[in-house]
N, C-alpha and C positions, 0 to 999 in steps of 0.2 A: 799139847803140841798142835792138833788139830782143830783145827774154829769147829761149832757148832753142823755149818752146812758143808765144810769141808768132810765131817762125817759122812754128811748126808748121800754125799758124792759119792764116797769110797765106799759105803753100804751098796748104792744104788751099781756101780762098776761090777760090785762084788759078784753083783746078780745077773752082770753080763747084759746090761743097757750100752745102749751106744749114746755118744754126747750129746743126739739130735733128741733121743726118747727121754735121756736127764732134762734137758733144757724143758721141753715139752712137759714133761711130768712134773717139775719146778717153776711153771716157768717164766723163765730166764732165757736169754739168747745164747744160744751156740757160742757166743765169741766168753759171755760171762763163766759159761762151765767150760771152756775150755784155760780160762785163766785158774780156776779152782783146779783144774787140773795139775797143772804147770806149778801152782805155788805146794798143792800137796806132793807132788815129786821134789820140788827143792827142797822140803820140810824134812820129808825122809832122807833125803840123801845127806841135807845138813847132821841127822843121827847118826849116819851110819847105814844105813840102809840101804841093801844092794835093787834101783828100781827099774831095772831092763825091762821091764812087764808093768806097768802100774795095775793092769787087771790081775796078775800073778800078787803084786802088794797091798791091791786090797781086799784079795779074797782072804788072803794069811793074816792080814791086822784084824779084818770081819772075827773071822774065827777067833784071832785070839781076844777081841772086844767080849765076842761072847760068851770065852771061856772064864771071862773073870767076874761076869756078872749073873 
C-alpha cells in the first residue's frame, strides 16, 4: 500500500519529527515530504482509514508494522 520512503515518512512522523527535521534527515525539500505526506493520507483514507491525526496514524500502523514482524 505504502511506497518504500512513504514508510520512511510514517516511521519518522511516528517518532514525532516535524516535516522541516524529515526533509532535513532525508534530504528532501519541505515541499517533497510534505507531498508524501498528502499522498499517505489519501492512501489510508482510500482503505478506510479514519486520518484526523496523520501522527495518531502513524504511530498505530508503526506499531502495528512492528507487531507483525
Amino acid at each position: 500500500m505504502f511506497t518504500t520512503r512513504e514508510l520512511e515518512i510514517l516511521r519518522l512522523i511516528s517518532e514525532g519529527h516535524s516535516t522541516e527535521v524529515i526533509s532535513n534527515r532525508l534530504n528532501r525539500t519541505t515541499e517533497t515530504i510534505k507531498s508524501h505526506r498528502k499522498n499517505i493520507r489519501l492512501k489510508a483514507q482510500e482503505c478506510g482509514e479514519d486520518v484526523k491525526s496523520l501522527t495518531v496514524f502513524a504511530i498505530r500502523y508503526v506499531k502495528m508494522l512492528d507487531q507483525t514482524t
